[in-house]
C-alpha positions as CSV (number, residue, x, y, z in Angstrom):
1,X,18.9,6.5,-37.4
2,X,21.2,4.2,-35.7
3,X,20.2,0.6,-34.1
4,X,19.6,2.3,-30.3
5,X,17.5,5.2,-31.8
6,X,15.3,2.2,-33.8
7,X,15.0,0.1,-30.8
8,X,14.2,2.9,-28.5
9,X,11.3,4.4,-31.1
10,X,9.9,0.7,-31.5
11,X,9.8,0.2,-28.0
12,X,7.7,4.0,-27.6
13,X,5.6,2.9,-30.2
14,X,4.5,0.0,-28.5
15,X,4.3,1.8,-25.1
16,X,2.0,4.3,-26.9
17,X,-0.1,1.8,-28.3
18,X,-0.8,0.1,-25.3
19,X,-4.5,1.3,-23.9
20,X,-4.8,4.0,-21.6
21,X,-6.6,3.5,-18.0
22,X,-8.9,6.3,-18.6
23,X,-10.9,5.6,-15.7
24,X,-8.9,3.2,-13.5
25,X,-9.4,4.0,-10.3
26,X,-7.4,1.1,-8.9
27,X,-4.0,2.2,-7.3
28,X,-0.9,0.1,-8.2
29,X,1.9,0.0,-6.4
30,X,4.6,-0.9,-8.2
31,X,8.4,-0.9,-6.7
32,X,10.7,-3.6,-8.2
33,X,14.2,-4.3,-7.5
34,X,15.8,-5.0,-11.4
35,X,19.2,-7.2,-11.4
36,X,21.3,-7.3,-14.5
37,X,23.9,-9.5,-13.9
38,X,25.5,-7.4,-11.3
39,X,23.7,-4.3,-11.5
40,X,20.7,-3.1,-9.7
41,X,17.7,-0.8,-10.6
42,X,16.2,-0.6,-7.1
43,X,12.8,1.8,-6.6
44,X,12.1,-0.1,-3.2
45,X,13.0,3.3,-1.6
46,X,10.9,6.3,0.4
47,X,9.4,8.0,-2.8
48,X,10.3,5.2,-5.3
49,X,9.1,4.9,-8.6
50,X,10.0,3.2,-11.3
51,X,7.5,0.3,-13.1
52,X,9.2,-1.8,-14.9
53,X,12.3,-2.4,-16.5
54,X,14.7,-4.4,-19.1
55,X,18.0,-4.3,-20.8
56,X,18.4,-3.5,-24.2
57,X,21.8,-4.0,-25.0
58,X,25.1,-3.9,-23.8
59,X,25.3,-1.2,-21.2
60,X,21.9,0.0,-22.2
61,X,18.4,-0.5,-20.2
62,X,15.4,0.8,-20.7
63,X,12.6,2.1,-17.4
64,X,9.2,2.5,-17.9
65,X,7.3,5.2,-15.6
66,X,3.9,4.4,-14.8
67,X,1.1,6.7,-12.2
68,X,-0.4,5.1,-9.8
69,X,-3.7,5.2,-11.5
70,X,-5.7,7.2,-14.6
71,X,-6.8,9.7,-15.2
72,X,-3.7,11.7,-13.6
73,X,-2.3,15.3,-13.6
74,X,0.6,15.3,-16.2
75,X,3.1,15.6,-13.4
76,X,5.5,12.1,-14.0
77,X,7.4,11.4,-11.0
78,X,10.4,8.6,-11.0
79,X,13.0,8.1,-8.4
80,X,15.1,5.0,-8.3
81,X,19.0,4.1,-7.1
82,X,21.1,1.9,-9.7
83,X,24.5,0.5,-8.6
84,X,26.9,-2.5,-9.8
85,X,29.7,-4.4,-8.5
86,X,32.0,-3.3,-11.2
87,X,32.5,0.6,-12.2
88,X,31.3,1.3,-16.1
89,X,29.4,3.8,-17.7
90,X,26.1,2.9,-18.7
91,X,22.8,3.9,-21.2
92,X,19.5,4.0,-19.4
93,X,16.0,5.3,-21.2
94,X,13.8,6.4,-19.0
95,X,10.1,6.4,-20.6
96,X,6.5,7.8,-19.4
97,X,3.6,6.0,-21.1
98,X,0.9,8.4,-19.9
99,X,3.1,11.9,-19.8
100,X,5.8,14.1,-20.4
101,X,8.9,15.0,-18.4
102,X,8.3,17.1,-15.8
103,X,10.8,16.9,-13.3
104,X,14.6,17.8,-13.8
105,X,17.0,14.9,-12.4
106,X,18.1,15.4,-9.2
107,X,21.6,13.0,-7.9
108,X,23.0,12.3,-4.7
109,X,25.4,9.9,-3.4
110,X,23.8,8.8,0.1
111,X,19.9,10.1,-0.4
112,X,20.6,12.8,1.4
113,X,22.7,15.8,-0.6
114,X,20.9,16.4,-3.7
115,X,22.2,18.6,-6.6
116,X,21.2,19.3,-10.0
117,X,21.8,16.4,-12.7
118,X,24.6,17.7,-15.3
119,X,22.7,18.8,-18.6
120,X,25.3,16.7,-20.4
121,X,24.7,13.3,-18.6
122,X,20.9,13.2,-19.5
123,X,18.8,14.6,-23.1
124,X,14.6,14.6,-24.0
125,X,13.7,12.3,-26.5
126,X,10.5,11.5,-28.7
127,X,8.6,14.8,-27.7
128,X,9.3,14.7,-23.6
129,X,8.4,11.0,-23.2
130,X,11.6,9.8,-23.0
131,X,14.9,10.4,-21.1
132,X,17.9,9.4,-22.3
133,X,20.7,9.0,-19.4
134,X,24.4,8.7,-19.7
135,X,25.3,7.3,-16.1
136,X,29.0,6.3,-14.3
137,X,27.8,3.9,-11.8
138,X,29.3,1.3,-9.6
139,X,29.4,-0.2,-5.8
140,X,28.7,3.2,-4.3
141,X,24.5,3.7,-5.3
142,X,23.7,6.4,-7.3
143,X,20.6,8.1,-6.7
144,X,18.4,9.6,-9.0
145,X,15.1,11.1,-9.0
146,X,12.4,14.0,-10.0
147,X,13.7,16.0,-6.9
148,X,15.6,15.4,-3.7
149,X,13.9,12.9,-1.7
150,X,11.6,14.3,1.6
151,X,10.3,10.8,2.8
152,X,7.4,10.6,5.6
153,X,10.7,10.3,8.1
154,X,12.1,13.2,7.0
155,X,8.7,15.1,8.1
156,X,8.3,13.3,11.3
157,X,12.1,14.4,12.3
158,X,11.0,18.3,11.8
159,X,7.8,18.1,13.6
160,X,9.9,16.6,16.7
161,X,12.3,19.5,16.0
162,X,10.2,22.3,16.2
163,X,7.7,20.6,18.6
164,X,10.6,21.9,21.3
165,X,9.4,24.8,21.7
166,X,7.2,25.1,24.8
167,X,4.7,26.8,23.1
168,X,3.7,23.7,20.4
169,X,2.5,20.9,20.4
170,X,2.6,17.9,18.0
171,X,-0.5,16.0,18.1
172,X,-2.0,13.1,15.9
173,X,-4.9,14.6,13.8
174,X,-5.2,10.5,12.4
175,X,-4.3,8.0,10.8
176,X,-4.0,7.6,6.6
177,X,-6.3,4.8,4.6
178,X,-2.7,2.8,5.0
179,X,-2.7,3.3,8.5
180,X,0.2,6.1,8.7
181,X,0.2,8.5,11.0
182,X,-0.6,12.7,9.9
183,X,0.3,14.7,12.7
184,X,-0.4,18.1,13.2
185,X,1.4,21.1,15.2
186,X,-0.7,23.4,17.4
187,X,0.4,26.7,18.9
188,X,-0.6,27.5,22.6
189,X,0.3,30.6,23.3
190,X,-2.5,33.2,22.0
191,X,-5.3,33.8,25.0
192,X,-8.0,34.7,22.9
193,X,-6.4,33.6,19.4
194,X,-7.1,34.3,15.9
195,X,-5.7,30.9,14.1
196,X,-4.1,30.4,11.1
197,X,-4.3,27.3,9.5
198,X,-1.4,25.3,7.0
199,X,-1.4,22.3,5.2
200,X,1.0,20.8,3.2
201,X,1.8,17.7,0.7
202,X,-1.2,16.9,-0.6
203,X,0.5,16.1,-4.2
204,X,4.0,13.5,-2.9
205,X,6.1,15.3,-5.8
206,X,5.9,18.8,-4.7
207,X,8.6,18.7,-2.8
208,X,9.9,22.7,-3.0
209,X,6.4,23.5,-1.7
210,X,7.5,21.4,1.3
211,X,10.6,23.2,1.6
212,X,8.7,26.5,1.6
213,X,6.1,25.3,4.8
214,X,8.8,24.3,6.7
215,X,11.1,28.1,7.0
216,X,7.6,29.6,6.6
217,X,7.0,27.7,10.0
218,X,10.1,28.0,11.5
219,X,10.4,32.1,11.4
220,X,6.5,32.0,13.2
221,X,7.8,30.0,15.9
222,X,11.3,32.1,15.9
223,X,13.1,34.2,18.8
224,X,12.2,37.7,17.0
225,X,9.8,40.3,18.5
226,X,7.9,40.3,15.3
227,X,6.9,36.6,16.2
228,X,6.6,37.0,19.8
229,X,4.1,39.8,19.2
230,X,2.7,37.6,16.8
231,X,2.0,34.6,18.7
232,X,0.5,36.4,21.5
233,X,-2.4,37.0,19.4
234,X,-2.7,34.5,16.7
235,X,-2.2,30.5,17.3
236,X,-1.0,28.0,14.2
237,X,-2.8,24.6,12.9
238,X,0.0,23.2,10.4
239,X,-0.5,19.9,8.8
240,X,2.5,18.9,7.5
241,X,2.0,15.7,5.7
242,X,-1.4,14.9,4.6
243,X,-0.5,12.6,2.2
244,X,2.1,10.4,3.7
245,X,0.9,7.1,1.8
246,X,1.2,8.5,-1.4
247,X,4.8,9.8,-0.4
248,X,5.8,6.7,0.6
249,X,4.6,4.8,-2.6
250,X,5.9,7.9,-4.9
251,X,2.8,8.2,-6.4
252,X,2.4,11.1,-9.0
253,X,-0.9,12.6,-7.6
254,X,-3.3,10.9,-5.7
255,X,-3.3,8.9,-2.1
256,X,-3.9,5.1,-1.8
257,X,-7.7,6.0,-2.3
258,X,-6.8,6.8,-6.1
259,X,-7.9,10.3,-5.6
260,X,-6.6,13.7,-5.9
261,X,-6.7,14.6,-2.8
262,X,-6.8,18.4,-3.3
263,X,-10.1,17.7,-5.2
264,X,-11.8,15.9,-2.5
265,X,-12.7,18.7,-0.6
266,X,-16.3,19.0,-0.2
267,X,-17.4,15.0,-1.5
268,X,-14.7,14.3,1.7
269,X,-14.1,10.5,-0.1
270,X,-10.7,10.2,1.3
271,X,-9.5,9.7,5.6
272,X,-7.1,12.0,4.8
273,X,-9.7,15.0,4.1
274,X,-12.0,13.7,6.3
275,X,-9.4,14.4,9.0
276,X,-8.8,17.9,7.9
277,X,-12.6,18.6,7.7
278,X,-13.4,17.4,11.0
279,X,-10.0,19.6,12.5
280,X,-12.1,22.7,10.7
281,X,-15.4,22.2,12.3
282,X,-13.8,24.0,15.6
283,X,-13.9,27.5,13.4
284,X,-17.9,27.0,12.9
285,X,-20.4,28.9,14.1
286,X,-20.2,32.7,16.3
287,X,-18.9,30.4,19.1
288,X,-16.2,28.8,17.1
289,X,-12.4,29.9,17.3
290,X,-12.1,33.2,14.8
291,X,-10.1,31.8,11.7
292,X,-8.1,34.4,10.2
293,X,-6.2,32.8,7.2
294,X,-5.4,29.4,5.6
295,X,-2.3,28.7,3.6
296,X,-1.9,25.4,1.7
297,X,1.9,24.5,0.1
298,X,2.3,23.4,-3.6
299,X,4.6,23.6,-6.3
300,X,4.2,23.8,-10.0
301,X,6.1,25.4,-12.7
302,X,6.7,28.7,-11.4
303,X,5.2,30.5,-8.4
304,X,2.5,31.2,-7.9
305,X,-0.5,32.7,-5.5
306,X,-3.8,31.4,-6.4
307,X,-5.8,33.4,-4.4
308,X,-9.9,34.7,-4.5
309,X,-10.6,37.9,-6.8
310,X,-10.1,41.5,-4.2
311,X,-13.7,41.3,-4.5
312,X,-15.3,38.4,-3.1
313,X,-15.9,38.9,0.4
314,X,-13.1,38.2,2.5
315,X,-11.6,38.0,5.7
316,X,-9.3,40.3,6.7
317,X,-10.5,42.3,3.3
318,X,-7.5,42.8,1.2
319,X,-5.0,41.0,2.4
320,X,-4.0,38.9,-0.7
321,X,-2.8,42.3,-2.8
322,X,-1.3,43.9,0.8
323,X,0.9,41.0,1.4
324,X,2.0,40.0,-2.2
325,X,3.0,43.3,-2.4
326,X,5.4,43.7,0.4
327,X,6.9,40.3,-0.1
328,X,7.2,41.3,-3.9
329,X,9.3,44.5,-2.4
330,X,11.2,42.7,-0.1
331,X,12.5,40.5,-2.8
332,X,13.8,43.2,-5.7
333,X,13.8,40.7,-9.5
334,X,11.6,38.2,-7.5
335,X,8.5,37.0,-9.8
336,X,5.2,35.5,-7.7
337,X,2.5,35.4,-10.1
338,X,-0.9,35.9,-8.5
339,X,-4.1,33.9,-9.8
340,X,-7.5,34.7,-8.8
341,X,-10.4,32.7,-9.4
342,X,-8.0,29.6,-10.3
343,X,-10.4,26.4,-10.7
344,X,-13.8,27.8,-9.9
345,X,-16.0,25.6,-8.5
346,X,-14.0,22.9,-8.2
347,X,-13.5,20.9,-4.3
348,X,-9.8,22.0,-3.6
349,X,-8.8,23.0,-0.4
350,X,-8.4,26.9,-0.9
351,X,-12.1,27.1,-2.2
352,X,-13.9,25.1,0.5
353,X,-12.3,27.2,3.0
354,X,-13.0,29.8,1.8
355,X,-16.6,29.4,1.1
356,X,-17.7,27.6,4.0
357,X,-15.3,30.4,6.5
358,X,-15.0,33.5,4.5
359,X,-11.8,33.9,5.1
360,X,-8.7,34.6,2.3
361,X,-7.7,30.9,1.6
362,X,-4.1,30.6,-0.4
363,X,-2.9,27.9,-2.8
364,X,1.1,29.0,-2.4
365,X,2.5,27.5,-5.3
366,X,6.5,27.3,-5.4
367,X,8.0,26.5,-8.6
368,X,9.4,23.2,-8.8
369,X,13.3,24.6,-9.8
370,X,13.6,26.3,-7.4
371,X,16.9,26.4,-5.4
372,X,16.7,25.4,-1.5
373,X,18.2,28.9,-0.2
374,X,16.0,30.7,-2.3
375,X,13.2,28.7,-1.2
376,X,14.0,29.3,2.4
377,X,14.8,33.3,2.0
378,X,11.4,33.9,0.5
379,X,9.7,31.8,2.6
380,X,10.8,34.0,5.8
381,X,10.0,37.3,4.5
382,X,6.8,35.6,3.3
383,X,5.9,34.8,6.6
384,X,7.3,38.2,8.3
385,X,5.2,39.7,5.8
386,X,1.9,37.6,6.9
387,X,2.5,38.3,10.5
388,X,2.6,41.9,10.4
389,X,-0.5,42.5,8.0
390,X,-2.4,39.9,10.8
391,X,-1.3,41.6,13.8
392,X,-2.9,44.8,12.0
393,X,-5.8,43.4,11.6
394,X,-6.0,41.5,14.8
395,X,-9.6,42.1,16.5
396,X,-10.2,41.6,20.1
């Protein structure tokens, strides 16, 4: 072992050693700006993380990685810049003190292209807790994170975009504990509407379930018949962003509240679900709109439907298995997993709704590799797919 490798295992040990916040609920924010000499670590970004930092020899610094509080899902998230007035190549250790690596690095140049981190330029270290980057950097920033950034701006600017059409309208459904504004889309063209209802971004990281609501969106409010048709009898509810505090602060999990907030429905702790219940109530009782479906976006490690066994009671019976199965033929070597039954009992979003509306409630999970045309392709078909099993099962 050579002097890097024994600095870099003592400084684990003593991360590992440090105790745990097993039941911290207090949220830390932590986004420093490091300086070494001339060069920069700098997290103060949309979706920064990074907690601390040091230098550890010539060329070589060391990151520490730290959730916003504990206990947390093991799903580490970093993203940071790093530039320096002179041009070298550099040694940086990225290390997690509560989790493994989850996330493969993602580069761009401007914050705005993203591609895939060569395998050569980074290696896992000490059983996952530890990234070991080999990094050319210099004037121009060099961006780096757990996926390409989608900051709170990045989801206003597409809920102007598609808030063109005549027939939506972009509304604010409240405000976050932070005071940032969730906004929500509404469809206006159904006279006696069934509704679908979306959500979105609960968990900041999962950015390629993002990706997946937004063409999922788009081809619903498209030019084609199949959509025409569709919105004549069905109106939309999307919630975009309902954790836009979180996203900002690149928090792992939770909002500002220290809460999962896809766990919170049903105790309703958090402003953020307490928005999204009250928005519900409208679908209660036999005078309420008729809700036909709700659809909220994730990622995880591979896709995935989690879904309510075919034979709980649902509404439209059957719908899960019909449309899996046509997107699943309209994408020959594509792989969605289904799930039924996926955390009984437990106060996420795809179980109160569908206990407390009957209705076929979907956790559509979209694996975190992922690429962004194959994200929007499957996407489409998903939602060509949804329309047409509605419309058949559209009652007056």
């Amino acid at each position: 072992m050579n002097n890097t490798h024994k600095t870099m295992g003592a400084l684990l040990i003593l991360l590992l050693s440090a105790p745990l916040w097993a039941h911290d609920s207090k949220v830390v924010n932590l986004t420093p700006t490091c300086a070494f000499g001339d060069l920069r670590i700098d997290s103060d970004i949309p979706m920064g993380r990074v907690s601390e930092c040091s230098q550890i020899g010539k060329n070589q610094y060391s990151i520490n990685i730290k959730p916003e509080n504990r206990p947390v899902n093991d799903s580490a998230w970093y993203a940071f810049k790093i530039y320096a007035e002179k041009k070298r190549s550099i040694r940086l250790y990225m290390n997690y003190d509560y989790s493994t690596h989850r996330y493969a690095p993602k580069v761009s140049s401007d914050g705005n292209t993203w591609a895939l981190m060569s395998e050569k330029n980074y290696q896992l270290l000490y059983d996952d807790k530890t990234v070991k980057f080999n990094l050319k950097v210099g004037p121009q920033p060099l961006w780096v994170a757990g996926q390409q950034i989608l900051s709170n701006q990045d989801h206003h600017d597409w809920e102007d975009k598609v808030a063109q059409h005549d027939f939506v309208e972009k509304r604010l459904l409240g405000n976050s504990a932070e005071g940032r504004p969730i906004y929500k889309l509404e469809t206006n063209s159904a006279k006696r509407p069934g509704y679908v209802v979306i959500v979105g971004r609960q968990h900041p990281p999962e950015v390629t379930g993002a990706l997946a609501l937004m063409p999922f969106v788009e081809e619903v409010f498209g030019d084609t018949e199949l959509a025409k048709q569709f919105r004549e009898k069905f109106n939309l509810v999307v919630v975009p962003n309902m954790n836009p505090d979180g996203v900002q602060h690149g928090h792992w999990r939770h909002g500002t509240g220290g809460i999962d907030l896809n766990r919170d429905w049903g105790p309703f702790t958090q402003k953020e679900t307490q928005l999204m219940r009250d928005e519900l109530t409208r679908f209660k009782g036999e005078d309420g709109d008729a809700l036909y479906l709700f659809l909220d976006f994730h990622s995880t490690h591979k896709n995935i439907f989690y879904t309510q066994p075919d034979d709980k009671k649902n509404f439209p019976q059957g719908f899960t298995e019909q449309w899996l199965a046509a997107l699943l033929k309209r994408i020959p070597g594509f792989v969605m997993e289904r799930k039924d039954g996926h955390n009984p009992g437990l106060p996420t979003s795809r179980n109160y709704v569908h206990e407390n509306y009957g209705i076929t409630a979907i956790t559509y999970e979209m694996a975190d590799a992922t690429g962004t045309e194959e994200i929007k392709i499957i996407a489409e078909r998903a939602a060509q797919e949804m329309m047409k099993l509605l419309l058949s099962s559209y009652q007056e």
